[in-house]
N, C-alpha and C positions, 0 to 999 in steps of 0.2 A: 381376453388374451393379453390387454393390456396391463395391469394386474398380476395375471402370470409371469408375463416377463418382467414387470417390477419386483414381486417378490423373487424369483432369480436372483434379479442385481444386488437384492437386498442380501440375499443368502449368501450371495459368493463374497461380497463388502463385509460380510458375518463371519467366514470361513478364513479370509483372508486375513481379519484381523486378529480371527482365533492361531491360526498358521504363525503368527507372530508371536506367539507364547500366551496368550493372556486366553485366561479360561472366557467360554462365552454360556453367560446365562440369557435362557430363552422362558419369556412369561406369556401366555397365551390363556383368555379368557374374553366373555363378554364385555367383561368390563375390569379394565387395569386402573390402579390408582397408585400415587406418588406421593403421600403427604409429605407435608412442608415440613418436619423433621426426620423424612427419611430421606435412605441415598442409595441409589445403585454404585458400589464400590468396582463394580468391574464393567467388562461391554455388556451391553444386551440389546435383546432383539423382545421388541413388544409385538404380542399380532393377536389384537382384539378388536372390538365393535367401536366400542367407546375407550378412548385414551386418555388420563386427566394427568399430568406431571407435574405437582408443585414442588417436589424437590430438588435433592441435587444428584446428576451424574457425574460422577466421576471420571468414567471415561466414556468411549464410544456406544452412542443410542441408533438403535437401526427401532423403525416405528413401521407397521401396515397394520391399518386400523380404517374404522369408516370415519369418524370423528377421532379429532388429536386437538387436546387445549395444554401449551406448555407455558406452564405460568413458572415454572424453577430456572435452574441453573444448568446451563452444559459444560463440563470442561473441556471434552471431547469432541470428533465429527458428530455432528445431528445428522442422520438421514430420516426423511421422512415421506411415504405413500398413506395419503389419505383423503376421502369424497372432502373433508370440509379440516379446516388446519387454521388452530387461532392461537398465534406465537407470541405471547405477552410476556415470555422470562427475558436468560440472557442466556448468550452462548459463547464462550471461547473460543471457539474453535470453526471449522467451515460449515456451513448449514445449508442445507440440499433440500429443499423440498419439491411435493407434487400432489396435486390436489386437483379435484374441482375449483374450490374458494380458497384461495391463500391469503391470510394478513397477516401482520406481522407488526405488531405495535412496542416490542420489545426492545432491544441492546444485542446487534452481533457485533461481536468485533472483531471479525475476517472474513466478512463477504459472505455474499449468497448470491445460490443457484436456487430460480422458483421456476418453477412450470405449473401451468394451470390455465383454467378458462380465464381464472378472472383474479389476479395478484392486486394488491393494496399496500401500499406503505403507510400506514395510516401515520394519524398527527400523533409528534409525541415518540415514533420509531425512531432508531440511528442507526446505522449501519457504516460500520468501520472497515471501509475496504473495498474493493470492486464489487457491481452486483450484474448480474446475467438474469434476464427476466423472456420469459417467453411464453404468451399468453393471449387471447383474445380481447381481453380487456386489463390494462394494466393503467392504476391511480397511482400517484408518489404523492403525499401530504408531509411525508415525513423529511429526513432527513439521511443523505448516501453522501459520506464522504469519503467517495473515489469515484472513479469512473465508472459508468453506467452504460447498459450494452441491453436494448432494450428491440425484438421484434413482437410487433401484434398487429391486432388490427386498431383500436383502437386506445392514444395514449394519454394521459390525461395527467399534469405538471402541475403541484399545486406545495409543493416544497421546495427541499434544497438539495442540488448536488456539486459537490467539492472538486469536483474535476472534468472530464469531458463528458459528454455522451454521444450515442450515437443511436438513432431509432430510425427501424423501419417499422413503417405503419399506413393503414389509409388513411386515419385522421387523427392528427395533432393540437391536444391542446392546451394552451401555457396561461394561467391562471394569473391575473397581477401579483399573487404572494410568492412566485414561482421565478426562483435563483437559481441561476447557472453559472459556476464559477469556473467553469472551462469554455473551450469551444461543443457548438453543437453541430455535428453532420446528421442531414437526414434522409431520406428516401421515402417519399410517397409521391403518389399520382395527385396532389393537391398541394397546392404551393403553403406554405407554412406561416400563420403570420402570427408570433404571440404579440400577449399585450401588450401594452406600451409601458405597462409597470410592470413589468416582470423585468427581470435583472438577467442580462447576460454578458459573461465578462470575455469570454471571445469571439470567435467566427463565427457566424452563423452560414454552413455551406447545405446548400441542395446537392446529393448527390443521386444522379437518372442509375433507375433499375438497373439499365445495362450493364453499369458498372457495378455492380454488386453481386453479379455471377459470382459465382463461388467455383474455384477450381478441383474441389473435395470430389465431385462425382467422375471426372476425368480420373485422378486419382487414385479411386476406390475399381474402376473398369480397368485403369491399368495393373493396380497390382491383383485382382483377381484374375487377370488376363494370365500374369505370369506365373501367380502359383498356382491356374488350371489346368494350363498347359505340361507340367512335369508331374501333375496327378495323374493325367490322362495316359501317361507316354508311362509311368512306373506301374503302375495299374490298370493295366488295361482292362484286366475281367471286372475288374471290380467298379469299375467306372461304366462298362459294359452292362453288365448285371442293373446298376441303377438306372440306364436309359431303355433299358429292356421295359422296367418295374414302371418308367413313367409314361411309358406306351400302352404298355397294356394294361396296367390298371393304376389309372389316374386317381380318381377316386380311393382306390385301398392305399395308398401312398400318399395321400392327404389324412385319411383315416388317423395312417399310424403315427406321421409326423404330427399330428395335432395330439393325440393321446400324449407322445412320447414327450413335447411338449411342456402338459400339463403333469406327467407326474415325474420327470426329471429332476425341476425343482425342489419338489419336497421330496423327494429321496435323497437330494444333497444337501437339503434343511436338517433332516432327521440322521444323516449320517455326520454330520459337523457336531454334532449334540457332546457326540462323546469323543476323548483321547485316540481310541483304538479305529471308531469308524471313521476319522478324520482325514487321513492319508488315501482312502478308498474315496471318499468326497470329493474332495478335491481333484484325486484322476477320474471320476466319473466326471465333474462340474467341465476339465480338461480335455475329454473325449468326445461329450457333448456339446460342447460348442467350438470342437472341428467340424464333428460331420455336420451340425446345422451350418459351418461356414462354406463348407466342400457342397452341401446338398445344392446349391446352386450350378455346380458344374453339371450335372447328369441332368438337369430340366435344359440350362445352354444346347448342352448338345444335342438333346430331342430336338429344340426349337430349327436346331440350327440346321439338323438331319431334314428334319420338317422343309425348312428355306431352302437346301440345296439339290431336294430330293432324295437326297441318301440314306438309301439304309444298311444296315447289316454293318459286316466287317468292311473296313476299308484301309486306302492305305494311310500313312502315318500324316501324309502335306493333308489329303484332303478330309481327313477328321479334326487337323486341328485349324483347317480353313470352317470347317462348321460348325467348330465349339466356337471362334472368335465370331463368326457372325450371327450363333446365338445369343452369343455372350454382348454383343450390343444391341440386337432389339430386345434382350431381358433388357438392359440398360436403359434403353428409350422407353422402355414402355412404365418402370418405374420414376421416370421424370414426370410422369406424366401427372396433375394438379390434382389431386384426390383419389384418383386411383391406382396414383403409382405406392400407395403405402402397401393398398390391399394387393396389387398384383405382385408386389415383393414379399408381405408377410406368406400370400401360397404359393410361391416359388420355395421358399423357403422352407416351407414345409413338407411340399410334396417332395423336396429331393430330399431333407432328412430322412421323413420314409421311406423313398426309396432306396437310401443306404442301409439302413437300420433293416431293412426285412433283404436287401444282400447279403447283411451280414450273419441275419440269423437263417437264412437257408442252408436248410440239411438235404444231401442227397438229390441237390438239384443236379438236372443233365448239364453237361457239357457244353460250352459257346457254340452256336452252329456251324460257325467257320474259326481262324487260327486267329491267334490273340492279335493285338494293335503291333507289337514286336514284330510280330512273323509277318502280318502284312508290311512293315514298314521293310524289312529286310527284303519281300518278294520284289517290293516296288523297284526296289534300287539294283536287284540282281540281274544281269545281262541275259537276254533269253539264251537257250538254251541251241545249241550247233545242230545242223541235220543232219543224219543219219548218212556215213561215209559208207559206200560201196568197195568190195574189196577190188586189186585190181584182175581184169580178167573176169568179172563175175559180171554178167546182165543185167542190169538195171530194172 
């Protein structure tokens, strides 16, 4: 799945930059190669086994591949999904990679984004510009000049960087050949002690876990809060229909969301190809990743149906008091240290399916009671006067 949704990101970075005017060739094979007198004159998207690049691009490279060796030239973004990634050219431009094994023994000269088990700056690398490294195991031998922005578990200093850094990690360690030309902040549960030859030209600050909360998740709950809540309230069948679909079949609403998934992607890979199916891509690349963003409401409000005992039709306060209180134990329960990725990636899916097979029901019955409107109007409407007797008439 991971994979999947890489090549996504890959394809819509493909789409988008086709959307910008510039034709986009796509080469896909076992095995792609680049010799050192050739050039990709336009963007391209590689998607092979083995990737070897010794020449030059010209413009933007999108790469998914299981092996990637880029021994050329980039003048353009590099993006890069691959098991193993060995960067020895040079790059103009911003360079994104993601791998299991990442090295990088090359010339960027605008920073890098690496993701991976296990990132290397090996000796001999330079990097011109800020880098973001986030990884299980991350080495620097080489050389970063700008500041450096490093989370793993373990980090290992045996270079040079030109500016600040800051790492979070369990264990930290700074090699006597290992220069720091800014200040260092850090954050691990192990006090930090480099060598006594290692070069550091400013602070060196501990800074405790607690402060390094991140306010991103409050953030991401407040503004799904608020664009739940006028889904629910404009939509009510439709929003209805999908907490029906996660009740009664769980499981077929994982189904679909996981198919739909995996071949959304390459329907908007294969539609980007060409001038005419490009405009259709792109609103399909735009439709699909509302309702996977929306799928999270209709699983909320099961949850939260679930929490407050509520089922069926209700009225308008107390559906959106139990979309809100599903909507933070979905929230809590994604915090949660390894298994908040997995409880989000099938939330996520189960409520796309469950829109996705809302939307494609034909000839389904009727809500069993009146929509989220009509209850909200019932609530608020004054009952109703008793029956006036005429005067003169018996009671």
């Amino acid at each position: 799945m991971k994979r999947t949704v890489a090549i996504f990101l890959l394809a819509w970075s493909a789409a988008g930059t086709h959307a910008r005017g510039a034709a986009l060739d796509v080469n896909s094979g076992n095995r792609i190669e680049l010799h050192a007198e050739e050039a990709y004159a336009r963007p391209v998207l590689l998607w092979g086994a083995d990737v070897r690049l010794a020449g030059r691009a010209m413009d933007d490279v999108f790469v998914a591949a299981q092996t990637l060796d880029m021994s050329g030239r980039a003048d353009g973004d590099f993006w890069a999904l691959a098991d193993k990634i060995a960067f020895t050219g040079t790059a103009a431009d911003h360079v994104r990679l993601a791998g299991t094994t990442v090295q990088i023994s090359g010339t960027l000269e605008r920073g890098l984004l690496a993701i991976g088990q296990t990132v290397k700056i090996a000796s001999g690398a330079e990097i011109r510009g800020a880098a973001t490294i986030r990884a299980t195991d991350v080495i620097i031998e080489g050389a970063v000049r700008g500041p450096i922005r490093i989370v793993a578990q373990n980090v290992t200093l045996a270079g040079t960087i030109g500016g600040d850094a800051r790492i979070t990690a369990d264990e930290i360690v700074a090699l006597p050949r290992a220069r720091i030309e800014g200040a260092l902040a850090y954050t691990s549960p192990r006090e930090f002690f480099p060598d006594p030859r290692a070069t550091l030209g400013g602070a060196l600050v501990r800074i405790p876990a607690a402060e390094t909360r991140s306010a991103w998740p409050l953030i991401f709950f407040a503004g799904a809060l608020l664009a739940g809540a006028p889904f629910i309230l404009i939509f009510p069948r439709f929003a209805g229909a999908g907490v029906r679909s996660v009740r009664e079949s769980f499981a077929g609403s994982l189904l679909v969301g996981l198919v739909a998934a995996g071949v959304l992607p390459l329907a908007i890979l294969f539609g980007s190809i060409t001038v005419v199916g490009l405009p259709l891509a792109l609103a399909t690349a735009a439709a699909g990743g509302t309702l996977l963003y929306l799928g999270q409401f209709p699983v909320a409000l099961a949850l939260g149906g679930w929490l407050l005992r509520r089922r069926g039709p209700q009225p308008a306060g107390v559906t959106l008091a139990a979309f809100a209180a599903g909507l933070s134990a979905l929230h809590l329960l994604v915090a949660i240290p390894m298994a908040g990725p997995i409880v989000s990636l099938a939330a996520r899916l189960v409520g796309f399916g469950s829109l996705l097979r809302a939307l494609t029901a034909r000839n389904a019955a009727p809500p069993s009671g009146p929509p989220l409107g009509a209850a909200f109007g019932r609530a608020v409407e004054p009952p109703p006067l008793p029956p006036q007797t005429p005067p003169g008439a018996s009671p």
